[in-house]
KOLGU-670114 format. One record per residue (C-alpha): residue number from 1; x, y, z negated; residue in one letter. Coordinates in pm, 1 decimal. Example, Ala and Ser with C-alpha at 12.3 -4.5 7.8 and 13.67 -1.06 7.14 Angstrom:
   seq          u          v          w   type
     1     1230.0     -450.0     -780.0      A
     2     1367.0     -106.0     -714.0      S
END
This chain:
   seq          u          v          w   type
     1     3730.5    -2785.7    -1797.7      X
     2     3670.7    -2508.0    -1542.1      X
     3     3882.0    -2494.7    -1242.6      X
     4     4056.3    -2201.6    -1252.8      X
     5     4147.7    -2156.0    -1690.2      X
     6     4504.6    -2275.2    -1639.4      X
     7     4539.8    -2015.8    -1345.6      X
     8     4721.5    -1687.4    -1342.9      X
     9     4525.1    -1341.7    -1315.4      X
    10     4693.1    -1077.9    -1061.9      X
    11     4661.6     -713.6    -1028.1      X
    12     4645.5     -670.8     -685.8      X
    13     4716.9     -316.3     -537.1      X
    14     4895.3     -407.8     -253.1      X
    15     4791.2     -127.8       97.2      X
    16     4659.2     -392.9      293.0      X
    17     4308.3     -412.6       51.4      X
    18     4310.8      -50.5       29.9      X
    19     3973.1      -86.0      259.4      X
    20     3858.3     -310.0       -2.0      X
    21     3940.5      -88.1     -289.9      X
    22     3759.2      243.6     -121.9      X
    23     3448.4       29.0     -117.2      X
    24     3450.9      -12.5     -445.6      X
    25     3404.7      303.3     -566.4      X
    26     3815.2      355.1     -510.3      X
    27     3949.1      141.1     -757.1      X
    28     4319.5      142.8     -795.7      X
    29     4378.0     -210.5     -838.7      X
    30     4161.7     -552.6     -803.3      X
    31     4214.2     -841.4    -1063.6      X
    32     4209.7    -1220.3     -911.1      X
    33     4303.2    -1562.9     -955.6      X
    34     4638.5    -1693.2     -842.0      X
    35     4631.5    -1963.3     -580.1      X
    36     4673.8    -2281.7     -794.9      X
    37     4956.9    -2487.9     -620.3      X
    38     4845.2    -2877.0     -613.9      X
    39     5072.7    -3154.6     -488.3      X
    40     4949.4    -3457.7     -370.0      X
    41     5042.9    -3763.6     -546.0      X
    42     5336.0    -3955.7     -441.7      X
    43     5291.4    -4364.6     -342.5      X
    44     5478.2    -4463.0     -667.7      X
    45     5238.0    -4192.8     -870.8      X
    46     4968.4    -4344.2     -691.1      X
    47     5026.0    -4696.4     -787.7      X
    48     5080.0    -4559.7    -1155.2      X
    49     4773.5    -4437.9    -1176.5      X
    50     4431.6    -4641.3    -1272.7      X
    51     4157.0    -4616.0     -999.5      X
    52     3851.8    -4766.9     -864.8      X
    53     3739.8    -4832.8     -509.8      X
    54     3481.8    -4702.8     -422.9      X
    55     3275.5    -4812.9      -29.1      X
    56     3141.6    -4487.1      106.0      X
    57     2778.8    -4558.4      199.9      X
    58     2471.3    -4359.2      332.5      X
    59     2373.2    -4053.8       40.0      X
    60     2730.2    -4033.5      -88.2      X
    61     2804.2    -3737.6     -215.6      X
    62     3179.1    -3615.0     -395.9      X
    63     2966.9    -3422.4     -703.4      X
    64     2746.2    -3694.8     -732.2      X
    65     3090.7    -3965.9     -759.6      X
    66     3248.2    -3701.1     -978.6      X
    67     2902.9    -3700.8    -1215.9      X
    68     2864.0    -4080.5    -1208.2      X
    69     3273.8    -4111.9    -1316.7      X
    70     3385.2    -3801.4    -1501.3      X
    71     3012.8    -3657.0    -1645.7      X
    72     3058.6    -3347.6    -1498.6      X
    73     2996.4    -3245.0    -1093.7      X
    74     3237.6    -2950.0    -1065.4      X
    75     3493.5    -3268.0    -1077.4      X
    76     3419.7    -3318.5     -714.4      X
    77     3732.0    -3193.3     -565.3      X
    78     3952.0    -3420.2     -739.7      X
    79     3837.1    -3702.6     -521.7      X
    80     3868.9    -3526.9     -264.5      X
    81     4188.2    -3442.7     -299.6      X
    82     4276.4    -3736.0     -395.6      X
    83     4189.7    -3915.5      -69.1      X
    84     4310.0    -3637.5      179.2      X
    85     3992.3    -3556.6      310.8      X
    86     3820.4    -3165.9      255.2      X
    87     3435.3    -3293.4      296.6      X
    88     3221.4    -3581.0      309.9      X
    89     3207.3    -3527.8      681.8      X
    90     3540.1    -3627.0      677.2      X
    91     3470.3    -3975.2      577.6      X
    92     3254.0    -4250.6      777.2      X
    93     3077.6    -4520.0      630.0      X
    94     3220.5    -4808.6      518.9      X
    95     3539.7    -4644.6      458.5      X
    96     3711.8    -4709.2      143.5      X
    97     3791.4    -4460.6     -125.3      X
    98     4006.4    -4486.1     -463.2      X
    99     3852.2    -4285.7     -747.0      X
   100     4108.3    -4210.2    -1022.8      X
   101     3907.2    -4382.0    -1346.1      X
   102     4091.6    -4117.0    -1623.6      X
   103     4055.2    -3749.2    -1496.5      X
   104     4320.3    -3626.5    -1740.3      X
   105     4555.2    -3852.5    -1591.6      X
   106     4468.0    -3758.4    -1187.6      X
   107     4516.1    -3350.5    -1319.8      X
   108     4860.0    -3411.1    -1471.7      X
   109     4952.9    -3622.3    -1095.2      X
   110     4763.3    -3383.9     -879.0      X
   111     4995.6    -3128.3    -1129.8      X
   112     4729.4    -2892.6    -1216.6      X
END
């Protein structure tokens, strides 16, 4: 499931890209992805939800965790999400991580 099909596409044609527009080739109007709004779950979704801990260790990776859990890489940014931290270099080892197991479950929490 890509990351953006459930999103919105706006024509933008707003002044403030007018720069933007003359550089390419004038265009009246750009088309682009809404900003998908994503809550973080609450403590009581949290505890609903089925997940594994995972112990962050030298060569971890989120797209490789996302791969070995979901099948598919581009799944990386629920985990990180998930755990409140942007990038890997967010997280030292040792720390501990929780992985939600069923990834259609941790998009209808995360409320995407």
């Amino acid at each position: 499931m890509p990351r953006y099909q459930n999103s919105r596409i706006l024509t933008n044609a707003s002044n403030y890209y007018r720069f933007l527009r003359k550089k390419r080739n004038n265009v009246k109007a750009i088309q682009q992805y809404a900003t998908p709004i994503i809550r973080h779950p609450s403590v009581a979704q949290r505890a609903a939800t089925t997940t594994s801990t995972h112990l962050w260790r030298y060569g971890d990776r989120f797209y490789k965790l996302a791969h070995n859990f979901y099948g598919d890489s581009r799944f990386w940014w629920i985990i990180a999400w998930w755990n409140g931290v942007p990038t890997e270099a967010d997280i030292n080892f040792g720390d501990v991580i929780e992985i939600p197991t069923n990834i259609e479950e941790a998009l209808r929490v995360l409320g995407y």
